[in-house]
C-alpha positions as CSV (number, residue, x, y, z in Angstrom):
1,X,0.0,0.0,0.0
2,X,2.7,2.0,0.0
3,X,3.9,5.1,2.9
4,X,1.3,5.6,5.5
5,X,0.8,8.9,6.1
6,X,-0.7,11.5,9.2
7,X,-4.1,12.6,9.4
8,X,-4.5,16.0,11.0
9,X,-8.2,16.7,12.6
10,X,-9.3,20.3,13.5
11,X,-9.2,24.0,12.0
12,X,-8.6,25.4,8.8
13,X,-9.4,29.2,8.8
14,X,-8.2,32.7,7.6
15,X,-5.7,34.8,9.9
16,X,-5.8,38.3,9.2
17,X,-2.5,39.9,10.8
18,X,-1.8,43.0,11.7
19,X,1.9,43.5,12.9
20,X,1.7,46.7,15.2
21,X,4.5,48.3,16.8
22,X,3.0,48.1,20.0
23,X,-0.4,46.5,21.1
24,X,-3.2,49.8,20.8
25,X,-4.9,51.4,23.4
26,X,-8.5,50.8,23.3
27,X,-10.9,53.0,21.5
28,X,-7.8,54.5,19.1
29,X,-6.9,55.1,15.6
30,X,-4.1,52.7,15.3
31,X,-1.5,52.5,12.0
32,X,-0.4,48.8,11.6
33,X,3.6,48.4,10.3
34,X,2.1,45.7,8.3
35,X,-1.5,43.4,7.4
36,X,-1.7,40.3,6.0
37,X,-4.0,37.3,5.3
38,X,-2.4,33.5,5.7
39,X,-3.7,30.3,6.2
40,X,-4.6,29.2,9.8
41,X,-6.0,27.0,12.3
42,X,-4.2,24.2,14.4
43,X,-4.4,21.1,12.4
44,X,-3.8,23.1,9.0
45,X,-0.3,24.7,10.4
46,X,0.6,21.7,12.3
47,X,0.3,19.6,8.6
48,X,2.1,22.2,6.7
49,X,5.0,22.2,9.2
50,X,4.8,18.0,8.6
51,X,4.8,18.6,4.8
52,X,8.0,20.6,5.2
53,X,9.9,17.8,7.2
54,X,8.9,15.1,4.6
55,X,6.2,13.9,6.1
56,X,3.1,12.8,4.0
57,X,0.1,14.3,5.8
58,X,-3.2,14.8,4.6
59,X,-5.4,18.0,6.4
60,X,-9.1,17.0,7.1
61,X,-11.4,19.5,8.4
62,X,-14.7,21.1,7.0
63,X,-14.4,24.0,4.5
64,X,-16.9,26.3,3.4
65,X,-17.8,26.5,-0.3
66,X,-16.4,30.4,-0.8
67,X,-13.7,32.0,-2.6
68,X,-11.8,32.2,0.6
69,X,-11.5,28.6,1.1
70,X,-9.9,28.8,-1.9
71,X,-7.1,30.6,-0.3
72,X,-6.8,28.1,2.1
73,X,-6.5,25.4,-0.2
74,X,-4.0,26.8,-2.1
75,X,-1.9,27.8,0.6
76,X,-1.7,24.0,1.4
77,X,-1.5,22.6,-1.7
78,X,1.5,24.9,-1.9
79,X,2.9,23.4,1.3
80,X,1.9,19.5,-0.3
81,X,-0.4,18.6,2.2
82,X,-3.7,16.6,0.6
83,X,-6.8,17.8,1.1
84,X,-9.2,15.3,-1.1
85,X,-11.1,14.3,1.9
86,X,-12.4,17.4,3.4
87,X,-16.3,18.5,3.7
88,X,-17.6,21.4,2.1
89,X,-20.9,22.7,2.9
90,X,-22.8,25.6,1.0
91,X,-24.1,29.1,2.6
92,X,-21.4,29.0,4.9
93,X,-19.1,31.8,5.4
94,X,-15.0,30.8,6.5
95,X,-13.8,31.3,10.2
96,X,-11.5,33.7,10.3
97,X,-9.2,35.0,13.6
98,X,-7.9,38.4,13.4
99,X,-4.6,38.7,14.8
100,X,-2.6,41.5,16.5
101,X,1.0,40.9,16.7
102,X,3.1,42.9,19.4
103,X,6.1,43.5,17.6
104,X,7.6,44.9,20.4
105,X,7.9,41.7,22.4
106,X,6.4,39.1,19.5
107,X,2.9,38.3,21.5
108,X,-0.2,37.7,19.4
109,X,-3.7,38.4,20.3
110,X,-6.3,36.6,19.0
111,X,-10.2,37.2,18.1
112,X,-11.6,34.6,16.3
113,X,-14.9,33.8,14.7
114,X,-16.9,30.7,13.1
115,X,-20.6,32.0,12.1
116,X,-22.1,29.0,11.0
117,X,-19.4,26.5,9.7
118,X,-20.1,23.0,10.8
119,X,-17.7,21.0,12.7
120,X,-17.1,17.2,11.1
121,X,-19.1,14.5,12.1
122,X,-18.5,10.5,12.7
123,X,-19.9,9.8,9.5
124,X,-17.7,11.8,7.5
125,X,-14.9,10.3,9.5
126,X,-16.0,7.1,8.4
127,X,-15.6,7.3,4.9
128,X,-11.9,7.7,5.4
129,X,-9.7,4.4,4.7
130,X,-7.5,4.0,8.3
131,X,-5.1,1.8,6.6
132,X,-3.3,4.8,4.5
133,X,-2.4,6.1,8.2
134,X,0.0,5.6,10.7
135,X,-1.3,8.7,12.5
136,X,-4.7,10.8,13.3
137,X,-4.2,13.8,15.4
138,X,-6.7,15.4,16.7
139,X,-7.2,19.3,17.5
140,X,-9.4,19.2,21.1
141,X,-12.4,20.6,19.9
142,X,-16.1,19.3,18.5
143,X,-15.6,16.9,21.9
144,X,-18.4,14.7,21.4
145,X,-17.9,13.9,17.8
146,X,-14.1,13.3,18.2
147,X,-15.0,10.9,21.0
148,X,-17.0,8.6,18.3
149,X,-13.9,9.1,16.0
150,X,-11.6,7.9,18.4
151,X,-13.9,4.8,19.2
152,X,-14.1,4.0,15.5
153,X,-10.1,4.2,15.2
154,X,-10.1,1.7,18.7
155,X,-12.3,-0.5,17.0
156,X,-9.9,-0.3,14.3
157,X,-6.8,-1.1,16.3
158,X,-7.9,-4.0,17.9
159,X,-8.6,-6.1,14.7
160,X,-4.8,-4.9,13.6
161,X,-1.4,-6.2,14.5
162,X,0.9,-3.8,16.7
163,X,2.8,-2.7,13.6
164,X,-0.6,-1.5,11.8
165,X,-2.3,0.0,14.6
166,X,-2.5,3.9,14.5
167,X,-1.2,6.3,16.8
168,X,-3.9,8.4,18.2
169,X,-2.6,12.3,19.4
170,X,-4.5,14.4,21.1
171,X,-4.4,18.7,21.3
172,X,-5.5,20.0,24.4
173,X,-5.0,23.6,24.3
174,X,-8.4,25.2,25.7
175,X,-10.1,24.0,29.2
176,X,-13.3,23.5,27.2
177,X,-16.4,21.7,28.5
178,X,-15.5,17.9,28.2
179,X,-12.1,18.5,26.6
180,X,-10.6,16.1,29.9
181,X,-12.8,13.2,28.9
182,X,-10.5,12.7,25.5
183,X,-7.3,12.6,27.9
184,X,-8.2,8.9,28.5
185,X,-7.7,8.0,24.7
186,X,-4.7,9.2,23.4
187,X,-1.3,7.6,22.7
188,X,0.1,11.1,23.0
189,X,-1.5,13.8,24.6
190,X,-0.1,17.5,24.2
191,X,-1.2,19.8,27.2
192,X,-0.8,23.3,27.0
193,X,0.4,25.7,29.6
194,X,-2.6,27.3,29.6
195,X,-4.3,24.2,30.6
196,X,-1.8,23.0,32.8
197,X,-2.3,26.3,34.9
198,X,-6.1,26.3,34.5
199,X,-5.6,23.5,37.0
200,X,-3.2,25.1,39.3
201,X,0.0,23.4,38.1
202,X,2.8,26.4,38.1
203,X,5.6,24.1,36.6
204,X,5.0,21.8,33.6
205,X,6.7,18.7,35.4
206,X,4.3,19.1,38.3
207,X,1.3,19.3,35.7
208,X,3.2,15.6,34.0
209,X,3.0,14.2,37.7
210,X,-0.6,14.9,38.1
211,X,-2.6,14.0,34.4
212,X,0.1,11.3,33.4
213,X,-1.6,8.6,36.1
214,X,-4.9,9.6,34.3
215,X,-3.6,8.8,30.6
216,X,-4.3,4.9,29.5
217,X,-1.1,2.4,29.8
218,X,1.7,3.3,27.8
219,X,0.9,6.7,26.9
220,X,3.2,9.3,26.7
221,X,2.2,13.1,27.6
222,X,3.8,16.3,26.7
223,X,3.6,19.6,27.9
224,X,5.1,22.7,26.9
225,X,6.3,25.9,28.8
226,X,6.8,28.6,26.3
227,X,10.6,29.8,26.5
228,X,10.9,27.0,29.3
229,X,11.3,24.2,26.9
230,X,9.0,21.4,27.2
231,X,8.6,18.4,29.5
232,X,7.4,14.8,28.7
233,X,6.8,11.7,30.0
234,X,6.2,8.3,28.4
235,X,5.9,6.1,31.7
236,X,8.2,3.7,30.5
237,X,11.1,4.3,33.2
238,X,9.4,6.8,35.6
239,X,11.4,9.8,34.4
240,X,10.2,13.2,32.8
241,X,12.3,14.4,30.2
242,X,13.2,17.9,29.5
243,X,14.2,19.9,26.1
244,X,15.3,23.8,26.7
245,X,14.2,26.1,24.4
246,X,15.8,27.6,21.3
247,X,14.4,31.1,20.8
248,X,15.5,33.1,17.7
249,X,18.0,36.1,17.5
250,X,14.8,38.2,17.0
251,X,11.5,37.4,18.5
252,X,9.1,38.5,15.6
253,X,6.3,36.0,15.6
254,X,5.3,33.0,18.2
255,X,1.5,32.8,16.5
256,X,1.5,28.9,15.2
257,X,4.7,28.1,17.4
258,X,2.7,25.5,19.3
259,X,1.1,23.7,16.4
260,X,4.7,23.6,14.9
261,X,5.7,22.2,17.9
262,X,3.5,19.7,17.9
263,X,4.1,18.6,14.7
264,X,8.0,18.5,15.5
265,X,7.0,16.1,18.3
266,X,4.7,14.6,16.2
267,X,7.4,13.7,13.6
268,X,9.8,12.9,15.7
269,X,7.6,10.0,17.2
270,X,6.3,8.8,14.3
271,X,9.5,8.0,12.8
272,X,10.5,6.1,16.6
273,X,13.1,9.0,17.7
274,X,13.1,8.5,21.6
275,X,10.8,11.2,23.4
276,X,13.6,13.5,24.7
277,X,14.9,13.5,20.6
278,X,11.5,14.3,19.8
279,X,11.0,17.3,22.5
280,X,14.2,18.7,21.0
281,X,13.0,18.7,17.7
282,X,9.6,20.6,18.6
283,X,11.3,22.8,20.7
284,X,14.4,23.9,17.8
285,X,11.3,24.2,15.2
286,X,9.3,26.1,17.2
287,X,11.8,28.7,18.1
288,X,12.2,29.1,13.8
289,X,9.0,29.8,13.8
290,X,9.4,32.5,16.2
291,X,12.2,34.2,14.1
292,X,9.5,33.8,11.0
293,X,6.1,35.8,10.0
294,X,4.2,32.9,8.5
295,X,5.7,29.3,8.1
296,X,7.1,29.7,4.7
297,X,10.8,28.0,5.7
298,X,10.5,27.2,9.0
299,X,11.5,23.2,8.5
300,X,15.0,24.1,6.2
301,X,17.6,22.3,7.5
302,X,15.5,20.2,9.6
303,X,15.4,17.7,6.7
């Protein structure tokens, strides 16, 4: 059958930028040094950032039938990531985050908005073939429906030998309703800061030490700490390895560093690098992306 490749499950959407030299005051006229429209969303940077390390990934996520999705598209075809699979639905109008970059210290603020795009459901998840992937990460969002995906790919797993089973990954960046219930199912689970501190961990290590005993047998967990590094854990010899981080000469842009992350780790993994390799590889990505407006190059030399 040929390579296996990565599924990536969540957001495509257009990011309107506006680099400003410092973040406005409210209720201003405000002159931006520079706006621009990219490609966004979680899963969509996280596959183009794959594409770009050799990776064969495939995006799936629902698109609205508009001219803007078209921009979208392109942008990953660009970048070699498939699309063939996703959902398009009529009348709908593209999410879209506007974002304000701080180019003074290079923080981004978001403001994002989804009118009336629908998220994927199990069924179009079942039309996909699971034996072209090794791979299916999922952005933690649309909770209830991922939960049947997951279930489908379990199902899947169990009639499969070790060696054709799928890895299952698992975003959670937001403390959303439900969003905990999916850290039961994952193979690896990437846990943001954010969510760490949500639940009163001040140290990524102390957050592993508290939600690794809840992942399944075998799991590995991940969290990153912004210009900390990032820890993980895979429970196999009781230790909690540690990458530092490797922020650029110039801090420009971190918007998208964690999904490149992730799909550093993510690479890493899937091509049997030991975690700690893997962490490293996230963590040197991710500070390129830093040092970048957009994601155009931020894999050279990785490959």
């Amino acid at each position: 059958m040929g390579e296996k490749g990565i599924l990536l499950v969540g957001l495509a959407c257009l990011d309107i930028i506006n680099i400003m030299e410092s973040f406005p005051e409210e209720d201003t006229d405000s002159r931006c040094r520079e706006q621009h429209w990219q490609r966004g969303g979680n899963a969509s940077n996280s596959s183009v950032v794959l594409s770009q390390l050799g990776v064969k990934c495939q995006y799936f996520g629902t698109l609205a039938k508009h001219r803007l999705s078209e921009f979208i598209k392109d942008d990953l075809d660009k970048h070699g990531v498939t699309v063939d699979n996703c959902v398009y639905h009529d009348n709908c109008t593209v999410p879209t985050s506007c974002v304000i970059v701080n180019a003074s210290n290079g923080t981004r603020t978001i403001l994002h908005a989804n009118k009336n795009l629908p998220e994927l459901k199990l069924e179009d998840f079942e039309r996909l073939n699971p034996n072209l992937y090794s791979w299916i990460h999922f952005e933690g969002r649309n909770i209830e429906e991922v939960m049947k995906m997951i279930s489908f790919i379990e199902k899947f797993n169990n009639e499969q030998s070790a060696k054709d089973r799928i890895t299952i990954s698992l975003e959670m960046e937001k403390p959303k309703a439900n969003v905990h219930e999916l850290i039961h199912h994952g193979d690896v689970v990437f846990m943001s800061k954010d969510y760490a501190k949500y639940f009163g961990h001040s140290t990524a290590e102390e957050a592993i030490n508290a939600f690794h005993p809840k992942l399944k047998k075998g799991a590995t967990l991940v969290c990153a700490w912004g210009d900390k590094g990032a820890w993980g854990s895979d429970g196999s010899d009781g230790n909690i390895y540690h990458s530092q981080a490797y922020p650029p000469d110039q801090l420009l842009d971190t918007l998208g560093a964690g999904d490149t992350f992730n799909a550093g780790v993510i690479c890493g993994l899937n091509q049997k690098q030991r975690l700690l390799e893997a962490l490293t590889l996230g963590c040197k990505l991710a500070g390129r992306k830093c040092g970048l407006h957009g994601f155009d190059g931020v894999a050279t030399g990785f490959v």
